[in-house]
C-alpha positions in Angstrom: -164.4 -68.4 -55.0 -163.7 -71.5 -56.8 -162.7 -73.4 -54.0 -165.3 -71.8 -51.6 -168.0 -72.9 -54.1 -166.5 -76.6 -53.8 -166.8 -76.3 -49.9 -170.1 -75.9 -50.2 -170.9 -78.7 -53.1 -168.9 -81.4 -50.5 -171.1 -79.7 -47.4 -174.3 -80.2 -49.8 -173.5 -83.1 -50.6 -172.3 -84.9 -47.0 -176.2 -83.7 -45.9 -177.8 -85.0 -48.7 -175.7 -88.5 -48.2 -176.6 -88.5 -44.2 -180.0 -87.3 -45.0 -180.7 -90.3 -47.2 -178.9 -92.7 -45.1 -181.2 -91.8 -41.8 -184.4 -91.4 -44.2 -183.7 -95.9 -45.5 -182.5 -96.2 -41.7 -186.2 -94.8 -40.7 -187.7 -96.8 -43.4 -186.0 -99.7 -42.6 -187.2 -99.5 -38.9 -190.5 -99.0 -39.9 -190.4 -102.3 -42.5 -189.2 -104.2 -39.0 -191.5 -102.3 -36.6 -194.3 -103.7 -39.7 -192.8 -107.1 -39.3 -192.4 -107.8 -35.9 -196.1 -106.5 -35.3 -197.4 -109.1 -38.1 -195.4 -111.5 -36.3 -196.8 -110.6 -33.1 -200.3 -110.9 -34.7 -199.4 -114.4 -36.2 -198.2 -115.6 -32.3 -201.2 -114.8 -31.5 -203.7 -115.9 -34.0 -201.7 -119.3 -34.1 -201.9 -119.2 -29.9 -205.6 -118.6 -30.3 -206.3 -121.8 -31.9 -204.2 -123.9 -30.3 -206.0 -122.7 -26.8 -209.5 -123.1 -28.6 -208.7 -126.8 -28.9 -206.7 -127.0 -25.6 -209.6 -125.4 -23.5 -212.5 -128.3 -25.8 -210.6 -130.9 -24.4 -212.3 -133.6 -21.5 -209.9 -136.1 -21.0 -213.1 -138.1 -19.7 -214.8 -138.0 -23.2 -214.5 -139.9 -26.2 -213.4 -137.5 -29.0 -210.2 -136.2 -26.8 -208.6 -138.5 -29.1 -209.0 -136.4 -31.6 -208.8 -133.2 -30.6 -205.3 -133.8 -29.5 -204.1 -135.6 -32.8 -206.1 -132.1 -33.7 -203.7 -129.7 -31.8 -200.9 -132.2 -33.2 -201.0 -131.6 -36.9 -201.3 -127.7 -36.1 -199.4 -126.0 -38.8 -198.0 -124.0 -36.8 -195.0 -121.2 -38.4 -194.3 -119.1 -35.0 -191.8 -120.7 -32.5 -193.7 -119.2 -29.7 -196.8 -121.6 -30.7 -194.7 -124.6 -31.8 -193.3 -124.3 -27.9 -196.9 -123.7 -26.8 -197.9 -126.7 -28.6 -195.7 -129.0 -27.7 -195.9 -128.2 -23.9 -199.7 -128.6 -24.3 -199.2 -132.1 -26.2 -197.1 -133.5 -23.7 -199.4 -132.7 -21.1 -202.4 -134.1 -22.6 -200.8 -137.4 -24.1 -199.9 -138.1 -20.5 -203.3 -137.2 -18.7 -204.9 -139.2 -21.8 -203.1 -142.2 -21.1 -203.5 -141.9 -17.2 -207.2 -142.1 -18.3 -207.1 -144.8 -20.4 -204.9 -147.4 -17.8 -207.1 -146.2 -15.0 -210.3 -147.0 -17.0 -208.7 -150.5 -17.5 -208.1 -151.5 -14.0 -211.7 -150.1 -13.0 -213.2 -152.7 -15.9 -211.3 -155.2 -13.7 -213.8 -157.3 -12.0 -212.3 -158.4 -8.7 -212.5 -162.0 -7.7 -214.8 -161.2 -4.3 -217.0 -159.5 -6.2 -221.0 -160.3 -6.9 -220.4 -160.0 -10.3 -217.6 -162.5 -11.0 -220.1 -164.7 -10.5 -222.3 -163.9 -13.3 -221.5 -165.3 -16.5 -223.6 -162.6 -18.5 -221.4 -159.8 -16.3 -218.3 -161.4 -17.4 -219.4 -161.8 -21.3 -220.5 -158.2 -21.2 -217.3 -156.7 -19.4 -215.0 -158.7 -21.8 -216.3 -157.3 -25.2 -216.0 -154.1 -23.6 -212.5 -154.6 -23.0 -211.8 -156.4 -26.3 -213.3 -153.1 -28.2 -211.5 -151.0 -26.5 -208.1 -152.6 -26.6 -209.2 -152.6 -30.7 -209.2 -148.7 -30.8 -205.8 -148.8 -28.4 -204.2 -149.9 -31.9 -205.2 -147.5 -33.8 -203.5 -144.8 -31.1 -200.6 -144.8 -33.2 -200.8 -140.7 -34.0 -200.2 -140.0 -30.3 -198.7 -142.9 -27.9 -195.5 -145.1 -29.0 -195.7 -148.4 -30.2 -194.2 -149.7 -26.5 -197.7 -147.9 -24.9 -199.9 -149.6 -27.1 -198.5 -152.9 -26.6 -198.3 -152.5 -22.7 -202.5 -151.0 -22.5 -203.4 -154.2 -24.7 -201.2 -156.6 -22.6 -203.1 -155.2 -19.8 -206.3 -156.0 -21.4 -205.4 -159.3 -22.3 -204.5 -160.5 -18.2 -208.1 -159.4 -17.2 -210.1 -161.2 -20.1 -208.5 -163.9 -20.1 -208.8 -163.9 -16.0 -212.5 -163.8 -16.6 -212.8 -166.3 -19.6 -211.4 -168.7 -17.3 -213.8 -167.5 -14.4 -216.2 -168.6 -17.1 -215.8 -172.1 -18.5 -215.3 -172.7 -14.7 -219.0 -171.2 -13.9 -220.3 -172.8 -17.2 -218.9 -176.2 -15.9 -220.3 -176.0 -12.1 -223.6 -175.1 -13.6 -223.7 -178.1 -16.1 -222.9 -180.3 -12.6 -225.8 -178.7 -10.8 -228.1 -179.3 -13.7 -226.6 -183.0 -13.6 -227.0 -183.5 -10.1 -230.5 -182.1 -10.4 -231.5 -184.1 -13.5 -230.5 -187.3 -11.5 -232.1 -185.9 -7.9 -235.6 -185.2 -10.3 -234.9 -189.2 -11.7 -234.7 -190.5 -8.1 -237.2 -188.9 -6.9 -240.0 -189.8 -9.9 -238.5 -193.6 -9.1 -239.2 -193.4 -5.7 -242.9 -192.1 -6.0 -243.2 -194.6 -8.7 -242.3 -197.2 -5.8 -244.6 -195.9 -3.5 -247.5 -195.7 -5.3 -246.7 -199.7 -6.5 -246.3 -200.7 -2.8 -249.7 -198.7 -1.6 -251.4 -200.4 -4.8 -250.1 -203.8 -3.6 -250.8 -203.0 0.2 -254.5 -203.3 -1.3 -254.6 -205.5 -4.1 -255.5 -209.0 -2.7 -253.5 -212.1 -3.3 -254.0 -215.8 -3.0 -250.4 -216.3 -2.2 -250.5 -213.3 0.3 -248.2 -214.8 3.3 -250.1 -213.8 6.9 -247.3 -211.2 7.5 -248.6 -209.5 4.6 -252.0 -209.5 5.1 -251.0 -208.1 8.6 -249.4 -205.2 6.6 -252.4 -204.8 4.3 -254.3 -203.5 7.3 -251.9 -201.3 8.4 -253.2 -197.5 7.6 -250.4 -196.0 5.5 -251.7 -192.6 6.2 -252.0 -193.2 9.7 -248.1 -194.7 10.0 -247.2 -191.4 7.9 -248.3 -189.0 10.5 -246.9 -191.3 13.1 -243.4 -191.1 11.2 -243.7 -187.3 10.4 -245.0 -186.8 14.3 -241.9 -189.2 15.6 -239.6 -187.5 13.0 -240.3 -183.6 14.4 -239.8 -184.4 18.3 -236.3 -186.0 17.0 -235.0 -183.5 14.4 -237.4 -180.4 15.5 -238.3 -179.9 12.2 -241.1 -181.4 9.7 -240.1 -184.0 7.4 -239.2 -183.7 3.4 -242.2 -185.5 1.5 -238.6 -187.8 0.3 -237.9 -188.2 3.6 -241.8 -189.7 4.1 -241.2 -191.7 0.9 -237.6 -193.3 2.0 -239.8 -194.4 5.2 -242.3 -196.1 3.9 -240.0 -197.6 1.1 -238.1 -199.3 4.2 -241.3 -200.4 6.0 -242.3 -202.5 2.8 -239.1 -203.7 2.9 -238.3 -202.1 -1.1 -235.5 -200.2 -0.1 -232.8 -201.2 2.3 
């Protein structure tokens, strides 16, 4: 009876040990089934907000600058949204500085074109580049130091292409207003001239020599629309009032 009675203690007791082994091996999958679904929820909460910034971005706008620096300092704990990340900075690092180099060459004023002519065009383009190439420094967060230096170098080639476009326009206008200052001198000398020889032609003179008193009746009018008449059936076009002024220098004998 004894040893029947022990039996049944070991029996009791083997079900009570299996009984609470599967009853911690249930909880135990429950505790994981409870983690790997707040896990689950954290993927996607942290996925959530990455997409929220990745779906903001315009590469074409200003502040995608810092909406990827942004999605770059993302705290993130899950490895599903540190890949996610990652993948998504990659791809907009690249598409950012695309932008930026293809922006560059379109600030690049070609040599044939209307506008490297215009000094205020080239003053205007060049602090816009010079700005710019002032924020490229700052880029640190997101592009390598090798970047930078290459976007800036890249600036540097066009300004200085169109600063030297400049002193070059600055110089040919300072010859035009030269040549123009000294075309405006001639021509004041040469009315001044005129209007001495028409006074003379009718001032009289004691000393006047025949020749000259020959000349003093000689209509200068008159001998202007003969010259101007003369000077269209030769050239086919009508005399500069210079031109008229050069003639009647030479009939007096002032100018040579």
């Amino acid at each position: 009876m004894k040893s029947r009675n022990k039996v049944i203690a070991v029996v009791i007791l083997v079900i009570i040990s299996f009984g609470i082994f599967f009853i911690k091996k249930n909880i135990d999958h429950q505790k994981e089934l409870r983690a790997q679904k707040v896990y689950e929820n954290k993927v996607t909460t942290e996925k959530k907000r990455i997409n929220e910034l990745q779906n903001s971005i315009s590469i074409d706008n200003e502040s995608v600058i810092n909406t990827v620096v942004k999605i770059k300092n993302l705290n993130l704990k899950t490895k599903e949204a540190q890949s996610l990340k990652s993948k998504y900075i990659e791809k907009d690092v690249k598409a950012v500085y695309e932008y930026i180099e293809s922006n560059i060459n379109k600030k690049d004023i070609p040599n044939n074109d209307v506008r490297f002519n215009n000094i205020n065009e080239l003053q205007s383009n060049i602090a816009t580049l010079e700005n710019n190439a002032k924020s490229y420094q700052e880029m640190e967060n997101i592009f390598n130091k090798n970047k930078i230096e290459f976007l800036i170098n890249k600036v540097s080639v066009i300004t200085q292409k169109e600063k030297d476009q400049i002193v070059k326009l600055q110089a040919e206008e300072t010859e035009k207003a030269r040549l123009l200052a000294e075309e405006e001198k001639a021509k004041k000398e040469q009315e001044l001239l005129l209007k001495q020889s028409v006074s003379d032609q009718f001032t009289p003179s004691p000393n006047a020599s025949t020749s000259n008193n020959l000349n003093q009746t000689t209509d200068p009018v008159a001998e202007a629309d003969e010259f101007r008449k003369n000077f269209k059936e030769q050239y086919g076009r009508e005399p500069s009032s210079g031109e008229v002024q050069m003639y009647w220098l030479r009939k007096q004998g002032i100018v040579k």
